[in-house]
Legacy VTK file of the C-alpha trace (Angstrom):
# vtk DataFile Version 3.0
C-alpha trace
ASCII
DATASET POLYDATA
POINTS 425 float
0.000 0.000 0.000
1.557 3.692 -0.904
2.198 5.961 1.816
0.480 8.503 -0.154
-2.977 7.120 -0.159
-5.364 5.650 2.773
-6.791 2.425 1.610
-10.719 1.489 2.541
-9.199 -1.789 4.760
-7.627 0.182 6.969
-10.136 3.004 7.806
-12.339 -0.312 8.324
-9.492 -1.954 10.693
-9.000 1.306 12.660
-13.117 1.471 13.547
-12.623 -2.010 14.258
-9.765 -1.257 16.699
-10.961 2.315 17.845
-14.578 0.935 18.878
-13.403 -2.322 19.977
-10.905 -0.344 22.289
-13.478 1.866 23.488
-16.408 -0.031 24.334
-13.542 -1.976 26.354
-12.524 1.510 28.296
-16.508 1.421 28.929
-16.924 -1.968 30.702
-13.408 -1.481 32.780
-14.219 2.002 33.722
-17.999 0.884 34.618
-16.321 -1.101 37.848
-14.227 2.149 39.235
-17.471 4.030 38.855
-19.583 2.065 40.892
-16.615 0.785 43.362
-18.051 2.844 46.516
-21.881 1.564 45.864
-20.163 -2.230 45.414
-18.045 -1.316 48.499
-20.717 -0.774 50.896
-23.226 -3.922 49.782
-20.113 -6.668 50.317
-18.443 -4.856 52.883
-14.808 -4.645 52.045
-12.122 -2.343 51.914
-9.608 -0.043 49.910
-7.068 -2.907 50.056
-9.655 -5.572 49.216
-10.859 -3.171 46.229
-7.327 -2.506 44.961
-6.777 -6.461 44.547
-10.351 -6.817 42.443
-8.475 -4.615 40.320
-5.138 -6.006 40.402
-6.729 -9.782 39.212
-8.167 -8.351 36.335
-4.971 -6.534 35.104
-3.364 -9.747 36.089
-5.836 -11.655 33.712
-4.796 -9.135 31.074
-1.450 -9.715 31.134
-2.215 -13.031 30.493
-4.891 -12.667 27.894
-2.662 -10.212 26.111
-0.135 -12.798 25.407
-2.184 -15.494 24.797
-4.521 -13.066 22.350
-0.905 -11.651 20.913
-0.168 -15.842 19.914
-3.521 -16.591 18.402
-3.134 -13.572 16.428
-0.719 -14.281 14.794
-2.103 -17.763 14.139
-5.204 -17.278 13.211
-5.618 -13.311 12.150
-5.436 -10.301 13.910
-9.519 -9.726 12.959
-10.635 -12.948 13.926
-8.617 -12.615 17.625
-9.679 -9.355 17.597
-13.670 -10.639 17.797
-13.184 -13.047 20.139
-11.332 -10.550 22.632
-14.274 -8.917 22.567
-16.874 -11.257 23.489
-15.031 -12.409 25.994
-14.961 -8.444 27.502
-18.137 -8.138 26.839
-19.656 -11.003 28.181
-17.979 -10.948 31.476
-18.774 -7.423 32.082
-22.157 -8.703 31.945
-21.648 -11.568 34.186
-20.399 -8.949 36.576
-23.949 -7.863 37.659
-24.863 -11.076 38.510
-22.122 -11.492 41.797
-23.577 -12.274 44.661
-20.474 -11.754 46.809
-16.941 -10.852 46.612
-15.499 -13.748 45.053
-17.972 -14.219 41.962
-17.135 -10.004 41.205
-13.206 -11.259 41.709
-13.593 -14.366 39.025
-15.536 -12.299 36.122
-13.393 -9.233 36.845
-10.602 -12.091 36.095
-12.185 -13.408 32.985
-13.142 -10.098 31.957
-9.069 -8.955 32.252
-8.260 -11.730 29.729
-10.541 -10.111 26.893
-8.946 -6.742 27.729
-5.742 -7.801 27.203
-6.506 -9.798 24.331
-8.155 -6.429 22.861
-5.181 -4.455 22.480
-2.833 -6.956 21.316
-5.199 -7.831 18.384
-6.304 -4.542 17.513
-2.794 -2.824 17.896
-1.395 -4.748 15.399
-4.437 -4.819 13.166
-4.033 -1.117 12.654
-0.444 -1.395 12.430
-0.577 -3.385 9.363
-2.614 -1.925 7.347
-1.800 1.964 7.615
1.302 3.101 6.010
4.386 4.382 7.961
3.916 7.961 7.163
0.170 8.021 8.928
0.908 4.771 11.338
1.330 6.970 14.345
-1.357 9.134 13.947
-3.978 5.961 13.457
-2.354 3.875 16.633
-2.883 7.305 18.540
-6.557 7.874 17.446
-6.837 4.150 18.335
-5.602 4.497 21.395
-7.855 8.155 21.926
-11.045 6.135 21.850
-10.257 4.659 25.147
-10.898 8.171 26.451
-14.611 8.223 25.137
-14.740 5.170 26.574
-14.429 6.528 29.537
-16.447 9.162 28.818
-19.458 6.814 27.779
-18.925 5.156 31.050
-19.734 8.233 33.283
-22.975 8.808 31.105
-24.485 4.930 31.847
-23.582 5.802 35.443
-25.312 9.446 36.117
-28.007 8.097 33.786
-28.375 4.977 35.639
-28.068 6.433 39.090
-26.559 3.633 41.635
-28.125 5.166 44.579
-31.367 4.805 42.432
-31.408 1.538 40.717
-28.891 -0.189 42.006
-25.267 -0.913 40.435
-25.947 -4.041 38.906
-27.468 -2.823 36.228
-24.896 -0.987 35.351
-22.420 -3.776 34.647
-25.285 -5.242 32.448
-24.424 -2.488 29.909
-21.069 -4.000 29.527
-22.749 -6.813 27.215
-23.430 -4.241 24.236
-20.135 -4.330 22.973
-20.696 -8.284 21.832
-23.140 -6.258 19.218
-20.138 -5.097 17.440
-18.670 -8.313 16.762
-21.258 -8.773 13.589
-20.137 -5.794 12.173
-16.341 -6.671 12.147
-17.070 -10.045 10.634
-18.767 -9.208 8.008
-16.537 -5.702 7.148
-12.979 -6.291 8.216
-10.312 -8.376 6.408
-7.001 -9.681 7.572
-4.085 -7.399 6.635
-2.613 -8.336 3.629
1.054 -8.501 4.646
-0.467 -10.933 7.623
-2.601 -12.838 4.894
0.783 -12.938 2.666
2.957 -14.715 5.294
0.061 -16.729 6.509
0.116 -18.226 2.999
4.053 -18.196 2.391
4.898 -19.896 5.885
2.005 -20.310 8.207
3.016 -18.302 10.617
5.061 -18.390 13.533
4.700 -20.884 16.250
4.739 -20.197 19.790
7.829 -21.635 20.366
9.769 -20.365 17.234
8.605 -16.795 17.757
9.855 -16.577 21.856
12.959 -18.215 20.210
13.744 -15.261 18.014
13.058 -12.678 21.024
15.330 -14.592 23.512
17.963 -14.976 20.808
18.455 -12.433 19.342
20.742 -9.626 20.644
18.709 -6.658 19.089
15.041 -8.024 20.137
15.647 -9.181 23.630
17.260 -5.765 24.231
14.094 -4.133 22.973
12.026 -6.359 24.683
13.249 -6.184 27.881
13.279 -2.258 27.950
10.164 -1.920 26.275
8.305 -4.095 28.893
10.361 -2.746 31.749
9.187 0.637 30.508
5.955 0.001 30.170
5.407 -1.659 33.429
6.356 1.380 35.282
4.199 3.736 33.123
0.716 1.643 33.804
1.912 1.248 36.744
1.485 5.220 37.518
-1.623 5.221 34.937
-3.540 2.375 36.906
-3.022 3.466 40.472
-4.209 6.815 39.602
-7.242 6.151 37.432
-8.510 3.470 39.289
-8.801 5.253 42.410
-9.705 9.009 40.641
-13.175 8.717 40.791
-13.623 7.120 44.847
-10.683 10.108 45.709
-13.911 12.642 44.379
-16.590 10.697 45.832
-15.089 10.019 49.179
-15.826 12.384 52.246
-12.432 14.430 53.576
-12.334 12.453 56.476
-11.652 9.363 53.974
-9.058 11.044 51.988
-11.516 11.996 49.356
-12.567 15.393 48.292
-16.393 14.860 49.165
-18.169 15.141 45.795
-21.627 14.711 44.714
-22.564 12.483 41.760
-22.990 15.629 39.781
-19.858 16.816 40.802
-17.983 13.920 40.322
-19.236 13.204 36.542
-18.646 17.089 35.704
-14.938 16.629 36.969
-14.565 13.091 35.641
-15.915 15.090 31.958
-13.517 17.092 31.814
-10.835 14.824 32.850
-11.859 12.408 29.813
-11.372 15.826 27.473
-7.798 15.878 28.852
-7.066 12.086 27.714
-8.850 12.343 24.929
-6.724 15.297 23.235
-3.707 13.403 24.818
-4.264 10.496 23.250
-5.291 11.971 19.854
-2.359 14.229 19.463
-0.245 12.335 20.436
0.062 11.005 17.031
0.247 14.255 15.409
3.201 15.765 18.126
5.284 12.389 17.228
5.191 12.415 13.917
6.722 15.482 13.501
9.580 15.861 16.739
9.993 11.905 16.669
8.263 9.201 18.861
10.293 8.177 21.539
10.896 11.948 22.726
7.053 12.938 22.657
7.011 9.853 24.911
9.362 10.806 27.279
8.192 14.464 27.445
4.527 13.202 28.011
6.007 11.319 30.714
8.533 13.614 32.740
5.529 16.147 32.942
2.938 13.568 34.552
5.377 12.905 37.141
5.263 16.862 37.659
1.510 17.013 37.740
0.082 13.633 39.669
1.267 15.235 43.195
-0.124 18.671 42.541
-2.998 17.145 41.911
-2.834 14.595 45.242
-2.009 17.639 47.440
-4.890 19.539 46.083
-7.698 20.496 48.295
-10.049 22.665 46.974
-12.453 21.647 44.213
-11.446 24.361 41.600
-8.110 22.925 42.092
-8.713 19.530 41.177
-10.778 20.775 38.287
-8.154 22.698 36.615
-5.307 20.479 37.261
-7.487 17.099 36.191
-7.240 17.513 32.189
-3.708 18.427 32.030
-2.824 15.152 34.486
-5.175 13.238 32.284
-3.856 15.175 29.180
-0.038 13.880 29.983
-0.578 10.580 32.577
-2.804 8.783 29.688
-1.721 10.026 26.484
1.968 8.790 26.343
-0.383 5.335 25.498
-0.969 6.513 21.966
3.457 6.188 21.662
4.175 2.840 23.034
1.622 1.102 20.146
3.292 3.178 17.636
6.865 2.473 19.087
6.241 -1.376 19.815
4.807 -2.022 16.322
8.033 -0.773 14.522
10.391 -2.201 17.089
9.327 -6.130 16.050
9.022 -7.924 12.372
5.473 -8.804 10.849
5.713 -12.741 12.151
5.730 -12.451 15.787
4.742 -9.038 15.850
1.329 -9.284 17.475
3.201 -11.908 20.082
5.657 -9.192 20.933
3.353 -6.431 21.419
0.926 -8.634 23.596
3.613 -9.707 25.748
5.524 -6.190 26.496
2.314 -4.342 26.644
0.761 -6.953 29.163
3.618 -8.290 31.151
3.678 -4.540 31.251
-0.223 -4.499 32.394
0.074 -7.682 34.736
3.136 -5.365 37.266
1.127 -2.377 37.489
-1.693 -4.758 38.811
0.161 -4.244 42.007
-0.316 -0.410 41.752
-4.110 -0.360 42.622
-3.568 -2.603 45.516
-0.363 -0.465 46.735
-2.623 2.601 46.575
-5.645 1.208 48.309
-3.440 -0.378 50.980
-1.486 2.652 51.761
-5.160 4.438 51.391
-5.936 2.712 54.550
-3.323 2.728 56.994
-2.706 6.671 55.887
-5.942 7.997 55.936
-5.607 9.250 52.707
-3.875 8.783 48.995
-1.503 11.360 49.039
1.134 9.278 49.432
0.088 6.453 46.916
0.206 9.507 44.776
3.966 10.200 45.046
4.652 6.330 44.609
2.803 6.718 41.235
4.969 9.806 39.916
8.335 7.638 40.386
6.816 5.196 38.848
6.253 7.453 35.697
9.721 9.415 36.124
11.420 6.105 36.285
9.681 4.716 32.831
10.877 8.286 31.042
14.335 7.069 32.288
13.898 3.904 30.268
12.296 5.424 27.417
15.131 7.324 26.813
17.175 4.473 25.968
14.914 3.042 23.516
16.335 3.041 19.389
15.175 6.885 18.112
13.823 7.768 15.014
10.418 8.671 13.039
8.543 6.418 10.740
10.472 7.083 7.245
13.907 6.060 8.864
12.173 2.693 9.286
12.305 -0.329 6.706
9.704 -0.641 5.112
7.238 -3.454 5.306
7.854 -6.830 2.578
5.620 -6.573 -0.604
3.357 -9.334 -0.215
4.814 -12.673 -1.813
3.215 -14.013 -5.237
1.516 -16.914 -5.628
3.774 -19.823 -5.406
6.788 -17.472 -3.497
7.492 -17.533 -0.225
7.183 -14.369 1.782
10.125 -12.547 2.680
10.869 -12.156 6.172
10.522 -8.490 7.765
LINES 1 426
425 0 1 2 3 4 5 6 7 8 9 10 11 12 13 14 15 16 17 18 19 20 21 22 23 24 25 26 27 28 29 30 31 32 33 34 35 36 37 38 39 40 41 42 43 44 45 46 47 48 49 50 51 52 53 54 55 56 57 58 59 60 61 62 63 64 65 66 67 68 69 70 71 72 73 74 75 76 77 78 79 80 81 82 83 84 85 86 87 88 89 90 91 92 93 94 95 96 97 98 99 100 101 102 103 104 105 106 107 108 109 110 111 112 113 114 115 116 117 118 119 120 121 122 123 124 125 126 127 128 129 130 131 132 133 134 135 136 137 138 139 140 141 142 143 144 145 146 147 148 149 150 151 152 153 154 155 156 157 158 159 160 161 162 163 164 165 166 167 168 169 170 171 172 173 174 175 176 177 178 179 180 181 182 183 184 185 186 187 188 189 190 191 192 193 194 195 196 197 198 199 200 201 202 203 204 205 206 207 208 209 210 211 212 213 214 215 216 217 218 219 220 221 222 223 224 225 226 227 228 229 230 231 232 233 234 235 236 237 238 239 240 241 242 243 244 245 246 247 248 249 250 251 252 253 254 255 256 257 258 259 260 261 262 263 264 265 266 267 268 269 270 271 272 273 274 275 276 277 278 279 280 281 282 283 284 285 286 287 288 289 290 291 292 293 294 295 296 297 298 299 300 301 302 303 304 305 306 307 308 309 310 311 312 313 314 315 316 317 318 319 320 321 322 323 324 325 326 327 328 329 330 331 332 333 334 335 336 337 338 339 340 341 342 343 344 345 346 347 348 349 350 351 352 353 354 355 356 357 358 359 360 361 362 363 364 365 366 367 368 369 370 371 372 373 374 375 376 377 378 379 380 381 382 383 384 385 386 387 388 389 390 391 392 393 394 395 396 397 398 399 400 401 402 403 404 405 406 407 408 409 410 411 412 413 414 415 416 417 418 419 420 421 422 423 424
């Protein structure tokens, strides 16, 4: 495909990914959003909440990888379908807990389809949008997650947990298995998957971890991308998890004593923050280069996340929460774009599953951490300033990754003709 022209396959593949990635932001913000009303019917605590979150990021480190491996065995469409169902489903199945460990197991099952999500859909996109525009796709990709979020606050002021309950909400979470007809019937495999596929069947399991461990170049990049990325979730989950119960809680909690009005106003404008984030991230990157839009994004969330935890007043918290949201989510939009060009076409989906959900599965300790220090501090100011080391210390590795912008990468194999093997990329 030329660089200079946007093909009708991928504007499909990024819908698929975009929609599939934000109806996924929906059902996993749905759980933070109700966490106080869920709280108070099973009778548990900040610690106890933390780990409900922990197993599912857990569950998505694992259903990243094993998404990322039947990817790139059976298509990157295909996985990407059944990644959502599985979301979808679970989110569903979420309403129907009748105590804490039922929440705990579909929270779990519900992780693996969230992992499995962004693997798929990451390298979906990847493939089929040329270098020159692959950064800004993999950041409007990753913007979606943001109206996610967004969508998320609407089900809850609109269905009112003090009202009607919060199981209902969670039943929401099933729509998303809607979209699964659409992608079936509208979105092919890319063609430089399809053309590999047919030349040598893929990559095994096996073979593919044998070419990261081996060679010098990709376990390098492996290691420091997933190191990397572990510390920045880390920071992102431990704040956003807890964001919305820090509004809602009283001050004697920690919290900032919010209504529900309140609370959905500031968590509004948050989402407007990630969402431009996200969506320029793309644009910034393409022009001053990836990796140091990543770092930048980075260094300046590590700035912002304890002004925000030492701020008090309401007007406060409002004006810092879009340009913490702006910074401590939108570095996202990089690592797809710098993970996707840092692995060849065969095991790329394995690759990106496993550093972006290895990644995932560490920072499942961050929501714990938070909620545990929470507790025995009265407060989260504290978990706060863990968080911004955690996001200072992935710019550090960042930094070391290989630089450059999209043209001074090789560019994909022309599919092989009939009869030809592929040639390896």
């Amino acid at each position: 495909m030329s660089d200079a022209r946007v093909a009708p396959a991928a504007w499909r593949s990024l819908i698929a990914g975009g929609l599939g990635w934000m109806l996924d932001a929906m059902d996993v913000t749905l759980y933070a959003l109700v966490l106080v009303d869920v709280q108070r019917e099973f009778r548990f605590d900040n610690a106890t909440a933390g780990t409900l979150q922990s197993l599912m990021l857990v569950a998505s480190a694992i259903g990243g990888g094993l998404f990322g491996v039947l990817a790139d065995r059976i298509g990157r469409a295909r996985a990407l379908m059944a990644s959502i169902l599985v979301y979808s489903l679970a989110s569903g199945a979420c309403g129907l807990s009748n105590g804490v460990v039922a929440l705990a197991l579909f929270r779990f099952v519900l992780g693996l389809g969230m992992g499995g999500e962004w693997s798929t859909g990451a390298a979906l996109i990847a493939e089929t949008w040329p270098a020159r525009h692959r950064g800004k796709a993999l950041g409007v990709m990753q913007s979606t997650y943001a109206l996610g979020e967004m969508l998320a606050y609407a089900v809850v002021f609109l269905i009112d947990p003090a009202e009607l309950g919060w199981r209902p909400v969670f039943f929401v979470g099933v729509a998303p298995a809607l979209f699964v007809l659409w992608i079936r019937r509208s979105v092919k495999e890319p063609e430089v998957w399809s053309a590999r596929a047919r030349g040598e069947g893929g990559e095994t399991w096996g073979a593919a971890w044998r070419r990261l461990l081996r060679e010098p170049r990709l376990r390098r990049d492996t290691l420091l991308a997933t190191a990397m990325n572990a510390l920045a979730m880390f920071g992102y989950w431990g704040l956003f998890t807890w964001v919305p119960t820090i509004l809602k809680k009283s001050p004697e909690e920690g919290g900032r004593g919010l209504s529900l009005l309140d609370t959905t106003v500031w968590l509004l404008v948050m989402g407007v923050g990630k969402f431009l984030g996200y969506a320029l991230f793309g644009f910034l990157a393409d022009r001053f280069g990836r990796r140091r839009c990543y770092v930048a994004y980075l260094v300046i969330a590590a700035l912002l996340v304890p002004l925000y935890g030492f701020a008090r007043e309401p007007w406060q918290v409002l004006a810092l929460g879009p340009f913490v949201a702006f910074f401590g989510t939108g570095f996202f939009s990089g690592y797809s774009a710098l993970a996707a060009e840092l692995f060849p076409t065969a095991i790329r989906a394995t690759a990106m599953g496993f550093t972006y959900n290895f990644g995932r599965g560490f920072a499942a300790l961050a929501p714990w951490v938070v909620g545990l220090i929470a507790d025995r501090q009265k407060g989260f100011t504290g978990g706060l300033l863990l968080l911004a080391s955690a996001y200072f210390g992935s710019a550090l590795l960042a930094a070391l990754l290989p630089a450059g912008r999209p043209s001074d990468r090789p560019p994909e194999p022309a599919p092989a003709r009939p009869g030809m093997p592929a040639t390896a990329s």
